[in-house]
C-alpha positions in Angstrom: -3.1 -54.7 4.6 -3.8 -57.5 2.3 -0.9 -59.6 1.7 -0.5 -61.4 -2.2 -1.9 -64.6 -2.9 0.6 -67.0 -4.5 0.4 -70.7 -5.9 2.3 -72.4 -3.6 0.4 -70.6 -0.8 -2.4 -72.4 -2.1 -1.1 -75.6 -2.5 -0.1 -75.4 1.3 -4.0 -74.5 1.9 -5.0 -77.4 -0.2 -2.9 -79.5 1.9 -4.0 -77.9 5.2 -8.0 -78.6 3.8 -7.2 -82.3 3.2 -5.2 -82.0 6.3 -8.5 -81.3 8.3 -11.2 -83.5 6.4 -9.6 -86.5 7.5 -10.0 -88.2 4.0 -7.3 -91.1 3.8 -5.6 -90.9 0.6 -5.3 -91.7 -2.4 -7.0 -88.5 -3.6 -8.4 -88.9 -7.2 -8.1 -85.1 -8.2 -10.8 -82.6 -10.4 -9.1 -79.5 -11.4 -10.7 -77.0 -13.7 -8.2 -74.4 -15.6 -5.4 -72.8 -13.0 -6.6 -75.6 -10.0 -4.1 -77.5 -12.6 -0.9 -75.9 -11.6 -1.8 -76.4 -7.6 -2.3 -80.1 -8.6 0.5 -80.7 -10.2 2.9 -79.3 -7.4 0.7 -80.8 -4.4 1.7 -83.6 -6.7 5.7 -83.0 -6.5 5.2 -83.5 -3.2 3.3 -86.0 -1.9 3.2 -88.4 -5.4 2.1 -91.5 -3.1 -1.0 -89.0 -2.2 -2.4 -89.0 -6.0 -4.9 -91.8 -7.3 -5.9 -90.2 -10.5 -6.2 -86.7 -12.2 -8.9 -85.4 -14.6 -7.7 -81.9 -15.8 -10.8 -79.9 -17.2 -9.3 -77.1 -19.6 -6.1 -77.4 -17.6 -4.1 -74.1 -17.6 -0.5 -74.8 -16.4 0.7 -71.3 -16.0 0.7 -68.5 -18.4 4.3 -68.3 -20.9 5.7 -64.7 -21.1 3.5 -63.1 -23.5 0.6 -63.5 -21.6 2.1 -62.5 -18.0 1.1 -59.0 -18.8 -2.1 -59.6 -19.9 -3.0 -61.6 -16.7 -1.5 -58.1 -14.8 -3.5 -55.6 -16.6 -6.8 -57.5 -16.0 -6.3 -57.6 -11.7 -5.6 -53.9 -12.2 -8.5 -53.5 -14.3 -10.6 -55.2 -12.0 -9.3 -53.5 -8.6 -9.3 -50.2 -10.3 -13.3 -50.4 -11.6 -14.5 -53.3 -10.2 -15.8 -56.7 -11.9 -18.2 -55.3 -14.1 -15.8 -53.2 -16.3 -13.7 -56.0 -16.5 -16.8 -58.8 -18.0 -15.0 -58.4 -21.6 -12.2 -59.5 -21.0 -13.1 -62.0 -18.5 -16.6 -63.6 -18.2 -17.5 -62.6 -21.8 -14.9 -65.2 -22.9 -14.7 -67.7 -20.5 -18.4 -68.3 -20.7 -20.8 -66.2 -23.7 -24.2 -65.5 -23.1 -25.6 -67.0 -25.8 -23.8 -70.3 -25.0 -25.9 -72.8 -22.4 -28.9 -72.7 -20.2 -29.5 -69.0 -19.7 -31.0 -69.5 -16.0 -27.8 -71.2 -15.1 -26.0 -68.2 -17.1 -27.3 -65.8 -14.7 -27.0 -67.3 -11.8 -23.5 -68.2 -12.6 -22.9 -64.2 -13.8 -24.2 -63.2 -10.4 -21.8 -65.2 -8.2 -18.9 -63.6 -10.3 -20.0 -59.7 -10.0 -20.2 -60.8 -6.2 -16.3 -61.6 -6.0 -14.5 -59.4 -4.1 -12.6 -57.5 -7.0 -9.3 -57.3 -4.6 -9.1 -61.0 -4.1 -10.3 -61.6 -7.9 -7.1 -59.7 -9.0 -4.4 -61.3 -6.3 -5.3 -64.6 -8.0 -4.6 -63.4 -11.5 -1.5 -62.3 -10.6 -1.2 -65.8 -8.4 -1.6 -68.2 -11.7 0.5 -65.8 -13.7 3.7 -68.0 -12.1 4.9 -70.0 -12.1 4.1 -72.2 -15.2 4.5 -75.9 -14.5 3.8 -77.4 -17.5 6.9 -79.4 -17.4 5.6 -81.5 -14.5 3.4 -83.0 -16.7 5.5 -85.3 -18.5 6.3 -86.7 -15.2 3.0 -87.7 -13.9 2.7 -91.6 -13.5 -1.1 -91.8 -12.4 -3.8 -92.6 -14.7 -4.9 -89.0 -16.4 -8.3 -87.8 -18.5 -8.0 -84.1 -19.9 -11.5 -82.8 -21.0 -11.5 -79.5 -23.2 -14.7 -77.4 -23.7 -15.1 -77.1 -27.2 -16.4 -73.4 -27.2 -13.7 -72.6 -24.6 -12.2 -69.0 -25.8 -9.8 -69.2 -23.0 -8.0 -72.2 -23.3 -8.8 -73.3 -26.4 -9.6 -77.5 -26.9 -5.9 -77.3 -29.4 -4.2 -76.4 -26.4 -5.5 -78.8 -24.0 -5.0 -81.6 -26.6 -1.2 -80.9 -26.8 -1.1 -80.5 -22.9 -3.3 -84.2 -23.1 -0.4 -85.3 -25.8 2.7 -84.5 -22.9 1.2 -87.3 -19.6 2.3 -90.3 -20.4 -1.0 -92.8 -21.7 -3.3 -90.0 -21.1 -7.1 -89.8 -21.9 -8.3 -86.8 -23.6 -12.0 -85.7 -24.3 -13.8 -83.0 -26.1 -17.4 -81.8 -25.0 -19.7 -79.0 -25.8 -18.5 -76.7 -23.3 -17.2 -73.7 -22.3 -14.2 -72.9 -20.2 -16.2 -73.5 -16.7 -17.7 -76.5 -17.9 -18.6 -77.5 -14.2 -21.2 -74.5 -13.9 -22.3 -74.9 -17.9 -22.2 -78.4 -18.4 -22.6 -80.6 -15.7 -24.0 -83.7 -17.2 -21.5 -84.2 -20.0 -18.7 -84.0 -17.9 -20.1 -85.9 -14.7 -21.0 -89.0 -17.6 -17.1 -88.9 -18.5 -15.6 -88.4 -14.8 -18.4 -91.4 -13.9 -17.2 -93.5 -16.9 -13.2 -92.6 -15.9 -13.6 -93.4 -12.5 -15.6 -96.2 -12.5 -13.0 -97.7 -14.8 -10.2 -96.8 -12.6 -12.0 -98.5 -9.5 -12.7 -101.6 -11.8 -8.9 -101.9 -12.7 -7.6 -101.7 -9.0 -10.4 -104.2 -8.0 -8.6 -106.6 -10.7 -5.3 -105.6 -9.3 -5.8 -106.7 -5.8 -7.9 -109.8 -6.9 -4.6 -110.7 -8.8 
């Protein structure tokens, strides 16, 4: 019996894997899309844990109207399997004809392999609860990257989300919603050039 995946269960595995790697804190934290919401409550609870956060396409939680959506694509999925569901899922989060088709494939094979059971308990997982109001209250230093082909969470979106955290840094690219997988070098050059700038600011800090 497989028992449903929720957020806060994986915020108490993301605590349990930094737990176990034995990295000191503070963390400075990459999230891409829904990884947002799980950083923003780990976040609510341990704020002395958090160095920096660089939200990719952040996704906060869906708002009512979309709830349903998010359910009828993990039924979808479960009832047919991963391939039936590409249209409403891969075909917009990353279009073929968008990117380096070698690294298209290879990133549309590890997706068909996900198990279509699991794939659907984490819809339903980052259908709720929708956080977005935490981020108004986060005091670290904040970049927000959108993909500008992004059909999933369009770059408006993450610009107003940018527009909410306090003296926050936001950054369009040519990219697409997984802009880890499609666009590597673009956004490794901007979390390089953010991180480097926040180590040179708490070098001056303690030199002070």
């Amino acid at each position: 019996m497989r028992q449903p995946i929720t957020t806060e269960l994986l915020v108490e595995d993301l605590e349990a894997v930094l737990q176990g790697s034995e990295l000191a804190p503070p963390y400075h934290f990459v999230t891409v899309a829904a990884a947002t919401m799980q950083a923003l409550i780990y976040m609510t609870r341990h704020p002395e844990r958090i160095a920096s956060f660089a939200f990719c396409n952040p996704f906060t939680g869906a708002d009512p109207s979309r709830v349903a959506a998010l359910e009828e694509r993990a039924a979808l999925a479960e009832r047919e399997g991963l391939r039936k569901a590409l249209a409403v899922t891969l075909d917009k989060s990353w279009p073929a004809d968008i990117g380096e088709r070698d690294a298209y494939a290879a990133y549309r094979a590890r997706y068909l392999a996900h198990d279509p059971v699991c794939f659907a308990a984490m819809n339903r997982a980052i259908a709720r609860p929708n956080v977005m109001h935490l981020a108004k209250d986060i005091r670290h230093p904040t970049m927000v990257v959108a993909g500008r082909f992004d059909q999933v969470r369009p770059p408006a979106a993450s610009e107003q989300f940018a527009r909410t955290v306090p003296g926050a840094r936001f950054e369009l690219i040519d990219a697409v919603h997984m802009m880890p997988a499609q666009a590597p070098a673009a956004l490794l050059a901007l979390l390089q050039d953010f991180l480097g700038g926040e180590a040179q600011s708490v070098t001056r800090q303690r030199a002070g």
